[in-house]
PDB file of N, H, CA, C and O in Angstrom:
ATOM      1  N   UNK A   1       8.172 148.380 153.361  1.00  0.00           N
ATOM      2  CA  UNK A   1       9.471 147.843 153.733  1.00  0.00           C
ATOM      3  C   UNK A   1      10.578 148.677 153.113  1.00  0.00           C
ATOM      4  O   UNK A   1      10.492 149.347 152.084  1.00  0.00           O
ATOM      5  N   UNK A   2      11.586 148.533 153.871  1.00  0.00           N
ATOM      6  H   UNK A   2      11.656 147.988 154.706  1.00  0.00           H
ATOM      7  CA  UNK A   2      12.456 149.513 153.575  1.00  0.00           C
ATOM      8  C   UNK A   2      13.137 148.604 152.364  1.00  0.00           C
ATOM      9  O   UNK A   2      12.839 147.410 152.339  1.00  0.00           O
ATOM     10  N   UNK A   3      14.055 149.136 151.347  1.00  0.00           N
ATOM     11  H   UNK A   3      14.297 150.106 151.368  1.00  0.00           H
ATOM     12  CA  UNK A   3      14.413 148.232 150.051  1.00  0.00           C
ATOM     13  C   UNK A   3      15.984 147.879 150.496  1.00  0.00           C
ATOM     14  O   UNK A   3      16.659 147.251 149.680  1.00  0.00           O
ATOM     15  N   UNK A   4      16.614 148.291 151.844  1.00  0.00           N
ATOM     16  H   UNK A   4      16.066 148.801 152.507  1.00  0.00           H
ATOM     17  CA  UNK A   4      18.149 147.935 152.150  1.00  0.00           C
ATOM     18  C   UNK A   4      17.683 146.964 153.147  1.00  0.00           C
ATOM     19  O   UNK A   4      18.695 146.759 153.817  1.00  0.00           O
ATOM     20  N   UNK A   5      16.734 146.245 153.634  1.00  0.00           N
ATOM     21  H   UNK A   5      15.911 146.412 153.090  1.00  0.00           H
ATOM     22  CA  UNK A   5      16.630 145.250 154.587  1.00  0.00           C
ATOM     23  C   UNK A   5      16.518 143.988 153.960  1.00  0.00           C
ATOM     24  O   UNK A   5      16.139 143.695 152.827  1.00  0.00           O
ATOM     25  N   UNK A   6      17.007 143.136 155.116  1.00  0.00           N
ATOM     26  H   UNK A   6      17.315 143.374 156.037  1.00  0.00           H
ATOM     27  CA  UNK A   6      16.876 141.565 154.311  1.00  0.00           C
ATOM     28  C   UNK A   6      15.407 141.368 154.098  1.00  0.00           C
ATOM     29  O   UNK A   6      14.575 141.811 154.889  1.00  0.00           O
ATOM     30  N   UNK A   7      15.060 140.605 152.867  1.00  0.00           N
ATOM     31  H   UNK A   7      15.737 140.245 152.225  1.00  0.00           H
ATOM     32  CA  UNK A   7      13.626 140.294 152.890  1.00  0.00           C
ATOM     33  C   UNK A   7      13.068 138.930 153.082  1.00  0.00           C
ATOM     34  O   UNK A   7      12.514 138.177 152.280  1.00  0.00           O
ATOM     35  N   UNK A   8      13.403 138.774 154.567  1.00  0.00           N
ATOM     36  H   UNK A   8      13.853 139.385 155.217  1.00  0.00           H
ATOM     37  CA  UNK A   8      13.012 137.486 154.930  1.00  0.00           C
ATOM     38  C   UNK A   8      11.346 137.149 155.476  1.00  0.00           C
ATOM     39  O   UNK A   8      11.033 136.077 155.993  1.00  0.00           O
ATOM     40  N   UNK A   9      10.462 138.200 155.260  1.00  0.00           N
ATOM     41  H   UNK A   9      10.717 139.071 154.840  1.00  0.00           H
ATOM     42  CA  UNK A   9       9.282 138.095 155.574  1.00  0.00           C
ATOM     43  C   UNK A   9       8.288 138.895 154.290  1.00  0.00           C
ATOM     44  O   UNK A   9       8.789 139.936 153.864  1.00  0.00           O
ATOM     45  N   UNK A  10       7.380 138.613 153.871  1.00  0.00           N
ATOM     46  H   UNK A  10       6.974 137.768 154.217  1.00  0.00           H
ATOM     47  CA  UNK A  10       6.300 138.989 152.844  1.00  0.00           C
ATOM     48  C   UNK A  10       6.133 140.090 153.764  1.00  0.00           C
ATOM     49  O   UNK A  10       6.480 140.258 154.933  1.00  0.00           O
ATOM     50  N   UNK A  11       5.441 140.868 152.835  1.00  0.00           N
ATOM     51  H   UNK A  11       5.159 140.731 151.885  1.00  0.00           H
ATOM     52  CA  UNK A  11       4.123 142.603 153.362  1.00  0.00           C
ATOM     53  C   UNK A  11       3.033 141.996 153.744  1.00  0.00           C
ATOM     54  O   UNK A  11       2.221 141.799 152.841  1.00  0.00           O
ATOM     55  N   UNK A  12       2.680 141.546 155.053  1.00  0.00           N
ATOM     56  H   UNK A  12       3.340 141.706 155.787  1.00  0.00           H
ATOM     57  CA  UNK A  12       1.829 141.051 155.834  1.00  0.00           C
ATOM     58  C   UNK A  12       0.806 141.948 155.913  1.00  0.00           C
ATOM     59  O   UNK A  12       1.123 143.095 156.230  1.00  0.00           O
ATOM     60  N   UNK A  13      -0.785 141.622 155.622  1.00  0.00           N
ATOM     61  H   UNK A  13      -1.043 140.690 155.364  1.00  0.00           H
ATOM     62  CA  UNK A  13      -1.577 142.348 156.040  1.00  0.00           C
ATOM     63  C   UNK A  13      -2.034 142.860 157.316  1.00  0.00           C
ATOM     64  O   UNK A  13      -2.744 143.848 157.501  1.00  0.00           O
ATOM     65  N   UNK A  14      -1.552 142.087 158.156  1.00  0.00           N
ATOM     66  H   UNK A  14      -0.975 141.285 158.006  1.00  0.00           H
ATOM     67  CA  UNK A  14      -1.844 141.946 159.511  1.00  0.00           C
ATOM     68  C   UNK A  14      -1.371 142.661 160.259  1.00  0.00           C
ATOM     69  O   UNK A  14      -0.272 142.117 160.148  1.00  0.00           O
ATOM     70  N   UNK A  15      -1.070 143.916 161.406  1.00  0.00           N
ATOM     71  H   UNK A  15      -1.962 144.357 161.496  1.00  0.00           H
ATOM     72  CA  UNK A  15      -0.216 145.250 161.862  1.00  0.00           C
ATOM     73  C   UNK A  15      -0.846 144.379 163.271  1.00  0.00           C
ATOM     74  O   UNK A  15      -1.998 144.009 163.499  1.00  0.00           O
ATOM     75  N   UNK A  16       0.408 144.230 164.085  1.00  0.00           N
ATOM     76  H   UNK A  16       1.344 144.531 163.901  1.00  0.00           H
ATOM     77  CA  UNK A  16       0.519 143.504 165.402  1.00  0.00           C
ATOM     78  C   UNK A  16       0.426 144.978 166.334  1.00  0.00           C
ATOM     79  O   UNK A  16       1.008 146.026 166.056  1.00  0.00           O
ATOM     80  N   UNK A  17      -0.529 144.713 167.580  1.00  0.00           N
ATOM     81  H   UNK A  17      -1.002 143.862 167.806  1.00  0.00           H
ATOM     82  CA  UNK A  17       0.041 145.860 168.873  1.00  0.00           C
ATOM     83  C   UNK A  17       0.823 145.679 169.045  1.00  0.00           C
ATOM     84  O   UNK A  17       1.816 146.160 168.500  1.00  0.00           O
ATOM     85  N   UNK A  18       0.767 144.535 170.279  1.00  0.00           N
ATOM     86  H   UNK A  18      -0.040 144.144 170.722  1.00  0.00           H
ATOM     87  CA  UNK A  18       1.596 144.168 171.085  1.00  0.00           C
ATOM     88  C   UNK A  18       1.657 142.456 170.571  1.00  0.00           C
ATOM     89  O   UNK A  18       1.054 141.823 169.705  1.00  0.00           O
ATOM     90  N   UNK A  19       3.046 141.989 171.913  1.00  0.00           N
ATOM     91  H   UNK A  19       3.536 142.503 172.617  1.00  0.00           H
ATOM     92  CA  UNK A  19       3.396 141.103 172.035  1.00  0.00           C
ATOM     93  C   UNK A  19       3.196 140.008 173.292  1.00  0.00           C
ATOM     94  O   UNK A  19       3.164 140.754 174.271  1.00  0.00           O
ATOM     95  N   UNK A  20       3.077 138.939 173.677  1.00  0.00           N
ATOM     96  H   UNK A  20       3.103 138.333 172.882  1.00  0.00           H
ATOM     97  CA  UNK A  20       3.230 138.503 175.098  1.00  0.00           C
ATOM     98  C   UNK A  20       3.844 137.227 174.808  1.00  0.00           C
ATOM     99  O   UNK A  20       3.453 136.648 173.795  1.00  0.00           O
ATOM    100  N   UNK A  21       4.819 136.640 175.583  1.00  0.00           N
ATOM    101  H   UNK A  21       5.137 137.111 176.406  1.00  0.00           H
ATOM    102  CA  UNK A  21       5.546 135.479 175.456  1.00  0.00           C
ATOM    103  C   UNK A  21       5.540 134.874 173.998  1.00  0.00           C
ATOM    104  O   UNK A  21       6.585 135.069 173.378  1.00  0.00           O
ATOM    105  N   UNK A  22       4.269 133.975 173.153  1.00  0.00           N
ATOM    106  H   UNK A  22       3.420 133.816 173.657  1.00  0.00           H
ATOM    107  CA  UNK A  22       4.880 133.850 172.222  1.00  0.00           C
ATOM    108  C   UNK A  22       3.981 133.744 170.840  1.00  0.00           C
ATOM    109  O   UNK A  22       4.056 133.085 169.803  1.00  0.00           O
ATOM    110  N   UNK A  23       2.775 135.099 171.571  1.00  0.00           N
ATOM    111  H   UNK A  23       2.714 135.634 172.413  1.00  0.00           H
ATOM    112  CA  UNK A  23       1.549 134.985 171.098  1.00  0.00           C
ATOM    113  C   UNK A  23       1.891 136.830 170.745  1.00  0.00           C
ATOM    114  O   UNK A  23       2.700 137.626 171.220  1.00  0.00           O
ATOM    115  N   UNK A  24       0.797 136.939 169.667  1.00  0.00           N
ATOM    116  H   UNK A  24       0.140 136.292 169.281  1.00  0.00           H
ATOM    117  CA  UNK A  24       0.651 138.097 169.104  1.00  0.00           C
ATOM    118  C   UNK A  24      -0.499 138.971 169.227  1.00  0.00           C
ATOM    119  O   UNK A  24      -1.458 138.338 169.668  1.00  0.00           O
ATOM    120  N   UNK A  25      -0.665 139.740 169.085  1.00  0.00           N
ATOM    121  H   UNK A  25       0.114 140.255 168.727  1.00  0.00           H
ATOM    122  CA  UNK A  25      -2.273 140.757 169.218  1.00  0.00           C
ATOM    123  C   UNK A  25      -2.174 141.624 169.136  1.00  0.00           C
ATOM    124  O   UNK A  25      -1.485 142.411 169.785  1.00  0.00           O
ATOM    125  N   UNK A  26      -3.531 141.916 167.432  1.00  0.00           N
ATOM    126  H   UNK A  26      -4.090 141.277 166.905  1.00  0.00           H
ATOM    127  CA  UNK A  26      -4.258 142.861 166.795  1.00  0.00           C
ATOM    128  C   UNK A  26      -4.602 144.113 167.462  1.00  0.00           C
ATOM    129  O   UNK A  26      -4.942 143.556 168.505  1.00  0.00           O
ATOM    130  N   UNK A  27      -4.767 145.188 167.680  1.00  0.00           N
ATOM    131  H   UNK A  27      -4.491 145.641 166.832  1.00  0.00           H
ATOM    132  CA  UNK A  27      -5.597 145.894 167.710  1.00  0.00           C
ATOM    133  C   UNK A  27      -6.643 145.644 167.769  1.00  0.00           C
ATOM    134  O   UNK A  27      -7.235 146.666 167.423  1.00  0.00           O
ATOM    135  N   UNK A  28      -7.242 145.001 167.965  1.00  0.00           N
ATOM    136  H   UNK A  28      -6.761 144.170 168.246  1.00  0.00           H
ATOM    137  CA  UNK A  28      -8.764 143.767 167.606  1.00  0.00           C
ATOM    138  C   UNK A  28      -8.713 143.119 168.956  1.00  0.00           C
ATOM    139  O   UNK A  28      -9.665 142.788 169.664  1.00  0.00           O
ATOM    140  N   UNK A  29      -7.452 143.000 169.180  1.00  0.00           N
ATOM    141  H   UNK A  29      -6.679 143.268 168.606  1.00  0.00           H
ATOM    142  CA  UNK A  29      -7.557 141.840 170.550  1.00  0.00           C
ATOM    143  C   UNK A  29      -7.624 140.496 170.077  1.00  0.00           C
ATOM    144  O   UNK A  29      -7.666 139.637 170.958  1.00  0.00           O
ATOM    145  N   UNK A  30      -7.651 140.017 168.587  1.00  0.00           N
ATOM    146  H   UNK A  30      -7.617 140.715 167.872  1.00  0.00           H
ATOM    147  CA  UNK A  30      -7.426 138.786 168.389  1.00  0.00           C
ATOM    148  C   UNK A  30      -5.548 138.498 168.407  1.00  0.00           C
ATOM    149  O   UNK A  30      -4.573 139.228 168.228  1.00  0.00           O
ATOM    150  N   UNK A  31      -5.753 136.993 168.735  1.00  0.00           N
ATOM    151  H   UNK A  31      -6.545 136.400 168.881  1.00  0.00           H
ATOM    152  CA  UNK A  31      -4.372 136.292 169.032  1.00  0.00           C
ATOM    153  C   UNK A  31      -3.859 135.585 168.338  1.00  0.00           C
ATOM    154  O   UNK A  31      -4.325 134.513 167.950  1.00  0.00           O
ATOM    155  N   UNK A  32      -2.745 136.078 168.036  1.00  0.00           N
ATOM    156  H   UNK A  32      -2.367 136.948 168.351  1.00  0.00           H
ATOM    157  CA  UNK A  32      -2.087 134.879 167.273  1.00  0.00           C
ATOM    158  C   UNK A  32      -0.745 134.166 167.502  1.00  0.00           C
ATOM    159  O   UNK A  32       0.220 134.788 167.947  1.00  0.00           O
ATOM    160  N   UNK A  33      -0.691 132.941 167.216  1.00  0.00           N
ATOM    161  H   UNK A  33      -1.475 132.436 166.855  1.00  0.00           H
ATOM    162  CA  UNK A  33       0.286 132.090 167.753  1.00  0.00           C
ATOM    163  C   UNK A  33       1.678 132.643 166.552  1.00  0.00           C
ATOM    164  O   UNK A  33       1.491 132.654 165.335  1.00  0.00           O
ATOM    165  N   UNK A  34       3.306 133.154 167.347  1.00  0.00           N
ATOM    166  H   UNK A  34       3.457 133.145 168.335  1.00  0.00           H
ATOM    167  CA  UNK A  34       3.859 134.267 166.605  1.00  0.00           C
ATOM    168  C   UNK A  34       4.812 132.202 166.144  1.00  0.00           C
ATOM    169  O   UNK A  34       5.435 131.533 166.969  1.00  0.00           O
ATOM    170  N   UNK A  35       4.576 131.853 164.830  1.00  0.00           N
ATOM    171  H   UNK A  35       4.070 132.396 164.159  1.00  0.00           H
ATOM    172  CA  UNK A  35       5.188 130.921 164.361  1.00  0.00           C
ATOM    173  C   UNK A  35       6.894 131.579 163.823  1.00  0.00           C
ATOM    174  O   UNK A  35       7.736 130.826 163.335  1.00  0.00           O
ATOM    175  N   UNK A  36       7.096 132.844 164.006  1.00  0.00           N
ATOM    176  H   UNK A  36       6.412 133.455 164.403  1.00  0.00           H
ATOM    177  CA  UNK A  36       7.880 133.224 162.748  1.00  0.00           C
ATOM    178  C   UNK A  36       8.920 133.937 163.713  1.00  0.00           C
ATOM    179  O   UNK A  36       9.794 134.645 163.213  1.00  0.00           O
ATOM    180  N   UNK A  37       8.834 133.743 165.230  1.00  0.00           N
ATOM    181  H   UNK A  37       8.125 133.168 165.637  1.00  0.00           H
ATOM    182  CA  UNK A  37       9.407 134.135 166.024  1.00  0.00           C
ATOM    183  C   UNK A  37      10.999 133.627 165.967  1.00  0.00           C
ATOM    184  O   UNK A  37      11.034 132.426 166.233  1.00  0.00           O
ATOM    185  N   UNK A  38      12.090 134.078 165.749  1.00  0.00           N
ATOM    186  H   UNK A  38      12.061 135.054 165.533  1.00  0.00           H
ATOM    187  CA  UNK A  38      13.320 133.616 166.073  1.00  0.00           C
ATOM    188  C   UNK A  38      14.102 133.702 164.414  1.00  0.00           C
ATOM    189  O   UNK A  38      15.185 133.117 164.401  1.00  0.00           O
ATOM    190  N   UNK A  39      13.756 134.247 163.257  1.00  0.00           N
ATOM    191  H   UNK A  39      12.877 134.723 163.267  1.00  0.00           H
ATOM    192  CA  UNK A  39      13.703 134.353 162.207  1.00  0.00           C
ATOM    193  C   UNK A  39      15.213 135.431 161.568  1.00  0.00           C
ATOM    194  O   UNK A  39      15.445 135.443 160.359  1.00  0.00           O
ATOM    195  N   UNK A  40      16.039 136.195 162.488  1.00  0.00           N
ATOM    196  H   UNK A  40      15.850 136.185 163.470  1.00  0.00           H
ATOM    197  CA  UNK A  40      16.809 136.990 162.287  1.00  0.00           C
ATOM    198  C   UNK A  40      16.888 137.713 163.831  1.00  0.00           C
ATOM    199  O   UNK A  40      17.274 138.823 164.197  1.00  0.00           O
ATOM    200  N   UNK A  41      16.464 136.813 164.381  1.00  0.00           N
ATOM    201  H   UNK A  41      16.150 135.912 164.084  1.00  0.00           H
ATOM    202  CA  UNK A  41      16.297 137.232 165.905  1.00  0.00           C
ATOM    203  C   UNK A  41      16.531 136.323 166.823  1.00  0.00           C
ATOM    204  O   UNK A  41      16.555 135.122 166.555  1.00  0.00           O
ATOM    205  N   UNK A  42      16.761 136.880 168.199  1.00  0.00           N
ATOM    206  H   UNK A  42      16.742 137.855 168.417  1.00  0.00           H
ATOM    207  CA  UNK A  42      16.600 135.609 169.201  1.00  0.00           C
ATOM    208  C   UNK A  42      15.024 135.329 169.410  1.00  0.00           C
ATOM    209  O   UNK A  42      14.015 136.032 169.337  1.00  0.00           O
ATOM    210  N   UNK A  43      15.275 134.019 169.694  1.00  0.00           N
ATOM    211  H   UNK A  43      16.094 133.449 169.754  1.00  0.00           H
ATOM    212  CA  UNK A  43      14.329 132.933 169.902  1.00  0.00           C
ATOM    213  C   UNK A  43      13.591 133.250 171.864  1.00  0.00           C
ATOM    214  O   UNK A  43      13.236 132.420 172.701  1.00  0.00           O
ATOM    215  N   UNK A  44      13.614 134.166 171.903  1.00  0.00           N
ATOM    216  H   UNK A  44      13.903 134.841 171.223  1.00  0.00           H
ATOM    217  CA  UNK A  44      13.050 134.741 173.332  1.00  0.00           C
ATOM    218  C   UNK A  44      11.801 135.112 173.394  1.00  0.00           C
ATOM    219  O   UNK A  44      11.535 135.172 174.594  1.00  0.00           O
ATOM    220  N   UNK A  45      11.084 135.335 172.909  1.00  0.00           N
ATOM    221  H   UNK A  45      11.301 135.287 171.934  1.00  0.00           H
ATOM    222  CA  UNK A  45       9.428 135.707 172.992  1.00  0.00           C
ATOM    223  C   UNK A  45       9.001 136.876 172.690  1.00  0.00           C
ATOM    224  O   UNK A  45       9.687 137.488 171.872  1.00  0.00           O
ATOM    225  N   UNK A  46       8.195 137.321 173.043  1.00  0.00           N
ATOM    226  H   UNK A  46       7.637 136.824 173.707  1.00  0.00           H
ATOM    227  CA  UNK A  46       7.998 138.803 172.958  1.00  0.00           C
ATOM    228  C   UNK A  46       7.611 139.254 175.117  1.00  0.00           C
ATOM    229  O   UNK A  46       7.013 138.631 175.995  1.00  0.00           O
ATOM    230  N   UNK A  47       8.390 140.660 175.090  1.00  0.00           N
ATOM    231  H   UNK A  47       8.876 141.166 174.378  1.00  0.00           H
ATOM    232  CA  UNK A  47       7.914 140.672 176.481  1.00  0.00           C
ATOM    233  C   UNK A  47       8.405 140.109 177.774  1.00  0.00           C
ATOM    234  O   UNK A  47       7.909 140.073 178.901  1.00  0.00           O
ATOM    235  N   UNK A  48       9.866 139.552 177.119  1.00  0.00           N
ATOM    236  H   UNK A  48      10.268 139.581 176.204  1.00  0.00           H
ATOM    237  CA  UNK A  48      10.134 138.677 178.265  1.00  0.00           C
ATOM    238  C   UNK A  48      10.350 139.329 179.679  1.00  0.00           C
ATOM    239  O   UNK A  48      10.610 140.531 179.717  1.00  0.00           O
ATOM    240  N   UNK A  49      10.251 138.561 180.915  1.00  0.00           N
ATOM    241  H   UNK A  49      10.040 137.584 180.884  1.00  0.00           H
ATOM    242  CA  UNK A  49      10.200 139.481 182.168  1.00  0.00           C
ATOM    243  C   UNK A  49      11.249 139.674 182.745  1.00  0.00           C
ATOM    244  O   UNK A  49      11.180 140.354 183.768  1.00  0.00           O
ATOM    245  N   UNK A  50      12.427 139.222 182.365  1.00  0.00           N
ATOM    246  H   UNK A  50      12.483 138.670 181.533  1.00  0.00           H
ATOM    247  CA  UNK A  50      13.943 139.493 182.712  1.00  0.00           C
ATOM    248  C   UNK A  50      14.817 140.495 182.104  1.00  0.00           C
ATOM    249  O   UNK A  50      15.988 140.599 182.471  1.00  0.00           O
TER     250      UNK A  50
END
């Protein structure tokens, strides 16, 4: 992490590919439900189609 950013999230072990609406996924292809979505961000998903 860079040391001039807000530190609103821990050093997660976890390195995301991609994104889809409001789910997450590994490199692995496992999924995860993104709880932390909307955090310093909009609340839009990941991927949206508009």
């Amino acid at each position: 992490m860079n040391s001039v950013l807000m530190k609103n999230y821990g050093n997660p072990e976890l390195e995301f590919e991609r994104g889809d609406g409001c789910y997450l996924y590994t490199a692995a292809g496992e999924q995860y439900l993104d709880f932390a979505m909307g955090i310093a961000v909009n609340c839009l998903g990941h991927c949206h189609p508009v």
